[in-house]
C-alpha positions in Angstrom: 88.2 95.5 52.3 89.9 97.2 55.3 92.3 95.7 57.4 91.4 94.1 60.6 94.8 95.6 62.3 96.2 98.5 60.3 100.3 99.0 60.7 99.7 101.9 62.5 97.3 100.0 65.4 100.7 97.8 65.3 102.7 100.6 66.1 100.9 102.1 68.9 100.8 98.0 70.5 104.4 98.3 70.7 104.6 102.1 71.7 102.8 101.1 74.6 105.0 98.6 75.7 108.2 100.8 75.0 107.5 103.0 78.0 108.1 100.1 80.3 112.3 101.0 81.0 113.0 96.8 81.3 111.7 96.5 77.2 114.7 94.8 75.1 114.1 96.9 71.9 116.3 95.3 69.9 115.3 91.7 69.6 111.8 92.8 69.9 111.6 95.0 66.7 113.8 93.0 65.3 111.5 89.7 65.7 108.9 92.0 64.5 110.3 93.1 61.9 111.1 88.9 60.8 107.2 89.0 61.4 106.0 91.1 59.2 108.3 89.5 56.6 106.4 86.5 57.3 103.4 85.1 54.8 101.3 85.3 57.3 98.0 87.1 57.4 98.1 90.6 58.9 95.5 89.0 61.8 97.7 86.0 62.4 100.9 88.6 62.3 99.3 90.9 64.9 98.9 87.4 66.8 102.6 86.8 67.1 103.7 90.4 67.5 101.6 90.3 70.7 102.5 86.9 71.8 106.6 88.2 71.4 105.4 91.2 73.4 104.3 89.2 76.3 107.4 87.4 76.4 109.7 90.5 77.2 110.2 89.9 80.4 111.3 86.0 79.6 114.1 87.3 77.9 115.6 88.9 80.8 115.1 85.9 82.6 117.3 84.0 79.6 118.9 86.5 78.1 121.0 83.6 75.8 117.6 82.2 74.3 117.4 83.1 70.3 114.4 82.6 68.9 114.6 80.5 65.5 111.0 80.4 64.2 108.4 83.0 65.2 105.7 81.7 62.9 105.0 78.2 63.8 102.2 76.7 65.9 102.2 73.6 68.2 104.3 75.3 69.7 103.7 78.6 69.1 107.8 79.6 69.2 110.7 77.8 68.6 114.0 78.7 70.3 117.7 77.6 70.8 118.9 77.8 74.1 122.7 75.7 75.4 122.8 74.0 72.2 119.0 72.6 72.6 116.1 73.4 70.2 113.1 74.7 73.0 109.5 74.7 71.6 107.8 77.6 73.7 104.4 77.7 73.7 102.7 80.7 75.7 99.5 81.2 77.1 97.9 83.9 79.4 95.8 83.2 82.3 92.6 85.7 82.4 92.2 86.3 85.9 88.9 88.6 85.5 86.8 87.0 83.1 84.4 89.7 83.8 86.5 92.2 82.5 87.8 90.8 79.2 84.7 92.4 77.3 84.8 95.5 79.2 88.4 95.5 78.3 87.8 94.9 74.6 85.0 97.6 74.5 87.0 100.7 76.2 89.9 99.8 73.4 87.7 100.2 70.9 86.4 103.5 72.5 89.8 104.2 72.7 90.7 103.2 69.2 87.5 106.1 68.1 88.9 108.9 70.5 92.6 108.3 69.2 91.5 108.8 65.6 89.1 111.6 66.2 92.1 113.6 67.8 94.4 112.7 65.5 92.1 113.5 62.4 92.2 117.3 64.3 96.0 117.5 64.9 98.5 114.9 65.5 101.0 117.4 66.9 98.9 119.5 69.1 97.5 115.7 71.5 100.4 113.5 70.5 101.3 111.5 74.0 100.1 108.6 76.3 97.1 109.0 77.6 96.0 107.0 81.2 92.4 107.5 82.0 90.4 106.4 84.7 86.9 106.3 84.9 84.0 106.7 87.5 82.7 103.8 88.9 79.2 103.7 87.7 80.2 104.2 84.1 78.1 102.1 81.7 79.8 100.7 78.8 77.1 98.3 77.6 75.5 100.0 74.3 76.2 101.9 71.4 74.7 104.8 72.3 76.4 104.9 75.9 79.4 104.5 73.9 79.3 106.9 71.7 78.5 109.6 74.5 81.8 107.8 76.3 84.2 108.5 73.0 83.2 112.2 73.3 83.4 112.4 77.0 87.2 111.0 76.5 87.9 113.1 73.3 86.7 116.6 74.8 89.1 115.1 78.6 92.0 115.1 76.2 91.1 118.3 74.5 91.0 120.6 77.5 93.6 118.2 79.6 91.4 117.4 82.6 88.4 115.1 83.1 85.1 115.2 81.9 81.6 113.1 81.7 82.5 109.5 82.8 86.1 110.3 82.6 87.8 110.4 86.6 90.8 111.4 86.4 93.7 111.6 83.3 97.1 111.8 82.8 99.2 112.5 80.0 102.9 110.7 79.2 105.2 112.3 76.8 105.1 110.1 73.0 106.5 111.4 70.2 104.6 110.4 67.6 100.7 108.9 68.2 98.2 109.8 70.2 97.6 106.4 72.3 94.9 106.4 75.2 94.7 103.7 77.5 93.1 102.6 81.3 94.7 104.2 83.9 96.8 101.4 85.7 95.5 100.3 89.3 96.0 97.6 92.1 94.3 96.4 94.8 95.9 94.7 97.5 93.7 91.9 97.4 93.6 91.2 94.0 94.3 87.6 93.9 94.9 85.3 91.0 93.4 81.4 91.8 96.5 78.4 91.6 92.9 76.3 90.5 92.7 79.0 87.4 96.6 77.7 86.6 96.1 74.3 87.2 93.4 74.3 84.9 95.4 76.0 81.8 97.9 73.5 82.1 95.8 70.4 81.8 94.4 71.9 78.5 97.3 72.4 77.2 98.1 69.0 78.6 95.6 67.6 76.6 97.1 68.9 73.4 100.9 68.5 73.9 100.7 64.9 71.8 100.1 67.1 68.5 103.4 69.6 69.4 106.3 69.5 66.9 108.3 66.4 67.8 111.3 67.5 66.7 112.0 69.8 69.8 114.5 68.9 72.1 112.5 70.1 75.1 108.9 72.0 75.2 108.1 75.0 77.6 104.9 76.2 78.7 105.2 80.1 79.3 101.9 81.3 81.3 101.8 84.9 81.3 99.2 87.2 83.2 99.4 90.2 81.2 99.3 93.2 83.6 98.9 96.1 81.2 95.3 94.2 80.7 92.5 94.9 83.4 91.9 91.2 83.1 94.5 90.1 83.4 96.2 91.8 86.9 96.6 90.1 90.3 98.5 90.9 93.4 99.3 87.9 94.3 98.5 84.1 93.7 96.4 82.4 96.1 97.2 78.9 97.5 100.6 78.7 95.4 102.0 75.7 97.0 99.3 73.8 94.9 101.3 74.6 92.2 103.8 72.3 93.2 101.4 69.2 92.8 101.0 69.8 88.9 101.8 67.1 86.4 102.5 67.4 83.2 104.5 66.6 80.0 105.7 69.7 79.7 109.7 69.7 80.6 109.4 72.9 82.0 106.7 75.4 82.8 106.8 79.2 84.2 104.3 81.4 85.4 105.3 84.8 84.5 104.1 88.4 84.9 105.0 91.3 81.8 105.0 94.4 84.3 108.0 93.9 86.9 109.2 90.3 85.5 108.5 88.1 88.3 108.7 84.3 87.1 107.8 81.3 89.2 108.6 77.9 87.9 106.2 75.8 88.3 108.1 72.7 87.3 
């Protein structure tokens, strides 16, 4: 039976991630390496590998934080921090629910493309690819799809855009060939406090069943902004923020791209 994630998908998740210049990539291969030492299942390690991703920028925020399990759950990590044992548990906020299957569709387009190329030769398309794609691109059946793969494949082949494919660009990678959507902002991309509020009375709701034995637990809420769905600008009607309640000793809001962190209490 094949492998949901293979250990070269796992790779190219972290290759991404290395082109951002603020990525600690020391504790991070090293917590993935404890990972993969793990008896987890390779699903359940892909998980966690992701989850450590997203807390990158956290690090730099507490540099002195040393994580001491990476495979629990309730909370999902467990840190030391100033003598204190920290559960951490970390969510992300999905700010364009819209886009979370459009999102999960182009990657496995993307997935298709990168193997297709790489099946030809490694060595001749090895890089990052960003692609952007006209607006009226249709990504809703198979057939579509397939038309879209080919469309990207043959873009990366002659190194300019074709079919539904807008625009490309190419970054330098030294081993993979890894395509992904072309990063873009609008000003007016706003993320709703109400969206926040919400996450934090679920996990509200489940804090009772967190390990006990924590000194103090954390709730990290991360809006991923190398997803499509997961990008804002800006968070709308903040100070609401400021009303929350919670059992949580301490919770943060906190973006992967730039680091910005607000603490929300």
């Amino acid at each position: 039976m094949k492998k949901t994630f293979s250990e070269e998908d796992l790779i190219k998740n972290l290759s991404l991630y290395y082109l951002n210049r603020h990525l600690k990539k020391k504790p991070i291969e090293k917590y993935h390496r404890t990972i993969d030492e793990s008896p987890l299942h390779d699903r359940e390690k892909y998980r966690k590998k992701s989850e450590i991703l997203l807390l990158n920028s956290f690090m730099h925020h507490f540099p002195d934080v040393k994580f001491e399990n990476l495979t629990c759950e309730s909370p999902d990590f467990i840190a030391k921090l100033n003598d204190k044992k920290i559960g951490i548990e970390l969510t992300e906020v999905i700010n364009h629910l819209e886009m979370k299957k459009v999102e999960s569709t182009l990657n496995k387009m993307f997935r298709q493309a990168e193997i297709l190329l790489e099946q030809e030769d490694t060595t001749k398309y090895r890089g990052v690819y960003f692609l952007e794609f006209h607006s009226e691109t249709k990504f809703d059946n198979l057939e579509v799809q397939q038309e879209n793969i080919i469309s990207i494949y043959k873009s990366i082949k002659k190194n300019k855009a074709v079919g539904c494919v807008k625009s490309i660009r190419k970054s330098f990678h030294r081993r993979n060939v890894f395509i992904t959507h072309e990063y873009s902002m609008s000003l007016f991309d706003e993320l709703c406090s109400e969206k926040i509020l919400e996450l934090i009375e679920k996990k509200n709701e489940k804090f009772p069943y967190y390990d006990t034995s924590v000194d103090e637990c954390w709730l990290v809420i991360v809006s991923d902004m190398n997803s499509i769905a997961s990008r804002y600008t800006f968070i709308q009607d903040k100070e609401h923020l400021k009303e929350v309640k919670s059992p949580f000793h301490k919770i943060f809001h906190l973006e992967n791209l730039c680091g910005n962190i607000t603490s929300i209490k």
